[in-house]
Phi, psi and omega in degrees: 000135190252118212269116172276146162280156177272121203256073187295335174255128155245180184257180160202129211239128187252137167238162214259164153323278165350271181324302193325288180326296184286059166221328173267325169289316127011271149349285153302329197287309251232340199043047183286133164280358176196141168302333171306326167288313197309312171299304204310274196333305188312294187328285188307312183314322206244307194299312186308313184298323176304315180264018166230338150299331155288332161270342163265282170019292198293310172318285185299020196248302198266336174307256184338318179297325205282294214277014161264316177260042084287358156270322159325298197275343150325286205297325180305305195284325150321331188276295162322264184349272185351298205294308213275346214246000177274294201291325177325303181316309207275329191273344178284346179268330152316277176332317202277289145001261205315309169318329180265348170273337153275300176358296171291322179280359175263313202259351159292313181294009187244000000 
């Protein structure tokens, strides 16, 4: 339900004939009852369109923020990995190392 306001202000707009003219056909065509509706209407029409393009603005604003700091936190845990599966490498290649070095000292005592 659309709750009317008491409509204390008006505009005033000067148009050439020509506009006037295509503004009352216009008018008749749209089945406004008065150009004054027609604008009114037009007017309310561009402001809605302004606040729902500024709320999806906002919208893709906060979107876009959420999905940079989930490729940060991609890129953090990729990084981690790298570090665990490097440190992994590093202790298996040590272990490998170290086996061959009793190795080697089992088989010089013999």
């Amino acid at each position: 339900m659309t709750v009317l306001r008491p409509r204390a202000r008006s505009i005033s707009v000067r148009l050439s004939l020509e506009e006037f003219s295509a503004l009352e056909r216009f008018c008749v065509a749209s089945g406004a009852r008065s150009i004054s509706e027609l604008a009114r209407n037009a007017i309310c029409s561009l402001l809605n369109h302004a606040n729902q393009e500024n709320a999806l603005t906002s919208t893709v604003r906060e979107h876009s923020a959420l999905v940079r700091n989930m490729e940060d936190k991609i890129n953090q845990l990729t990084a981690e990995i790298g570090l665990l599966k490097a440190k992994k490498r590093s202790k298996a290649i040590n272990m490998t190392e170290g086996g061959q070095k009793i190795s080697d000292e089992i088989a010089g005592e013999n």
